[in-house]
C-alpha positions in Angstrom: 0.0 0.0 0.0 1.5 2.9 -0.7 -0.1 7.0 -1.4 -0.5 7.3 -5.5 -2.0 10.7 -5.3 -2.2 13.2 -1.9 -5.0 15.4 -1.9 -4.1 19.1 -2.2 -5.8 21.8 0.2 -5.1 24.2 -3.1 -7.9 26.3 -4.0 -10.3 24.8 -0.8 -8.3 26.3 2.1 -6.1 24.3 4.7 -9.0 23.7 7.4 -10.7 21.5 4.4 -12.2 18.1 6.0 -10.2 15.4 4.8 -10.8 11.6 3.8 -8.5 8.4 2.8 -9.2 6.1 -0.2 -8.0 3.1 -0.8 -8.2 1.5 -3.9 -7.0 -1.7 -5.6 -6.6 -2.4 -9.5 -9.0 -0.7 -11.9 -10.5 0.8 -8.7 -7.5 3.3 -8.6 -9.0 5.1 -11.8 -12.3 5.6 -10.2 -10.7 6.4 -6.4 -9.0 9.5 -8.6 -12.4 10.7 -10.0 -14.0 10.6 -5.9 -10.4 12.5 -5.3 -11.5 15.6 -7.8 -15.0 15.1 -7.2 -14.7 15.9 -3.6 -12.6 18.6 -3.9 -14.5 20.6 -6.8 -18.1 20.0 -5.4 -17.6 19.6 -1.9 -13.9 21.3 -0.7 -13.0 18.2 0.9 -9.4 16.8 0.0 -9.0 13.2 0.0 -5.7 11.1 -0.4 -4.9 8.2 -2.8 -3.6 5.1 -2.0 -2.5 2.1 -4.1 -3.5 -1.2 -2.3 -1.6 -3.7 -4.5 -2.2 -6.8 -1.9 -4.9 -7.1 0.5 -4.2 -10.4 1.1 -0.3 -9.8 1.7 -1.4 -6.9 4.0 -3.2 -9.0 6.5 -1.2 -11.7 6.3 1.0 -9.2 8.0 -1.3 -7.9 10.3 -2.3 -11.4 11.4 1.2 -11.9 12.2 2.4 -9.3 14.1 -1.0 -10.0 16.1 0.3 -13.6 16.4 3.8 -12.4 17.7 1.7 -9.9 20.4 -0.1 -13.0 21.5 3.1 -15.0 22.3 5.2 -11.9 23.7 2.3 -9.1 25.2 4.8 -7.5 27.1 7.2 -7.0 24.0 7.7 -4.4 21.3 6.1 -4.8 18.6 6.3 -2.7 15.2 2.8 -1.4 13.8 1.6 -3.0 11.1 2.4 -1.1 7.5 -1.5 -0.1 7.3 -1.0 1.4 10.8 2.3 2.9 9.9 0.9 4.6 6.9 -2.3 5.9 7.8 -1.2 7.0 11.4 -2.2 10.0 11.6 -4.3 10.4 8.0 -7.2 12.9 9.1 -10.4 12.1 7.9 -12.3 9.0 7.5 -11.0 5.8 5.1 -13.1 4.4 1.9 -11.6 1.2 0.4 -12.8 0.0 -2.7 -12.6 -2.8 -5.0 -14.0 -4.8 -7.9 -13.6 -7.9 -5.6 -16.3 -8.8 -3.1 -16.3 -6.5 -0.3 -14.7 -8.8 1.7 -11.6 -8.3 0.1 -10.8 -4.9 1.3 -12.8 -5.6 4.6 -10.4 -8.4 5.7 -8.0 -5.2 7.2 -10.5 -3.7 8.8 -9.0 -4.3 12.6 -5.6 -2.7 11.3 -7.3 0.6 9.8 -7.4 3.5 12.3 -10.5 5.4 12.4 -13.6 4.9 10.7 -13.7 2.4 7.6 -16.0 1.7 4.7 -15.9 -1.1 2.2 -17.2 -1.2 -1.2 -17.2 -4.2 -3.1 -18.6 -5.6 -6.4 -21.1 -8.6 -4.5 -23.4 -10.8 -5.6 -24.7 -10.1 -9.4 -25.7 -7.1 -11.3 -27.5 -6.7 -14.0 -26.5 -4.2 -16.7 -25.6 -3.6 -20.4 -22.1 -1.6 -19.7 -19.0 -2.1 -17.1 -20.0 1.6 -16.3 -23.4 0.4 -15.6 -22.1 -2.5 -14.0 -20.2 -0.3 -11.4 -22.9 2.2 -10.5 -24.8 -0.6 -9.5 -22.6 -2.3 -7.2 -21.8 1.3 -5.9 -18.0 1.1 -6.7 -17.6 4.5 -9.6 -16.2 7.1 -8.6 -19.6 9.1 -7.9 -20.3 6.2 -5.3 -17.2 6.2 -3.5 -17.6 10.1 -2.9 -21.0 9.5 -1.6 -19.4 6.8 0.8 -16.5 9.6 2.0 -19.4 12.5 2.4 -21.7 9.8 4.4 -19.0 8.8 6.6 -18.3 12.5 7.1 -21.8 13.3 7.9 -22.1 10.4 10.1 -19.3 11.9 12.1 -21.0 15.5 12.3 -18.1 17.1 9.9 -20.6 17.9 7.0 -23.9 18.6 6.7 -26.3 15.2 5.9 -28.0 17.8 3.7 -25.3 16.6 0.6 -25.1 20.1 -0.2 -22.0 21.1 -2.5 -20.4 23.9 -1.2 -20.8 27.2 -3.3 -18.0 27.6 -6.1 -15.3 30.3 -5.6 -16.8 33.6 -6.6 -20.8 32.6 -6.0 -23.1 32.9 -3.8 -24.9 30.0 -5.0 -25.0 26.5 -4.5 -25.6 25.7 -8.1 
């Protein structure tokens, strides 16, 4: 796991909320459209990063917790999720074009809150882009994951309403 692309407070002010995505595979390309749709409609900056193994990452995680169980009283290193998003403000959104369960399994590692989105079960559609709005894993859908875990947390208003543009007082 590593950060592809940090979010920039440029143009939306250095108190903007914040938010990490995770993404995995084709999922990166659609993490990057939440990642400008965020910051263009609602001023909130979100960060990038590449998950290229969620397997490999909690095979780690289940080890160090293995190592913890056999030494309590030791030191033990954090595990690399830990280490990276340790201190990351802002909620975390992880998707995939797995089952959910594929980003879920490092759910005890992330700090914070954590969302999963997933392509489960079957859809029914006549495009990929069809496909992906209906298991809620485009780019529009991951932003409306990061703005509901927001809201959830009081940060923005549950109202989903985009923040004027610079130089209007409208909402539109």
């Amino acid at each position: 796991m590593y950060l592809v692309r940090p979010g920039s407070s440029e143009g939306v002010g250095e108190d903007a909320r914040r938010a990490q995505i995770l993404a995995s595979g084709v999922g990166l390309a659609w993490a990057i459209e939440a990642q400008e749709l965020l910051k263009a409609d609602y001023g909130i900056v979100a960060d990038v990063w590449s998950v290229t193994s969620w397997g490999e990452l909690r095979r780690e995680g289940l080890a160090l917790d293995e190592a913890k169980f056999h030494d309590p009283f030791g030191e033990h290193p954090k595990t690399w999720i830990e280490q990276k998003l340790e201190g990351a403000p802002g909620p975390v959104v992880a998707v995939s074009d797995y089952m959910r369960a594929v980003p879920d399994q490092i759910r005890q590692w992330v700090p914070g809150d954590y969302t999963t989105l997933g392509a489960d079960g079957f859809g029914f559609s006549d495009t990929r882009a069809a496909a992906r709005r209906y298991f809620n894993i485009d780019g529009p859908s991951i932003a409306v994951a990061v703005l509901q875990s927001l809201a959830a947390n009081g940060e923005v208003p549950a109202s989903g309403q985009p923040r004027p543009r610079p130089g209007t007082n409208s909402m539109t």
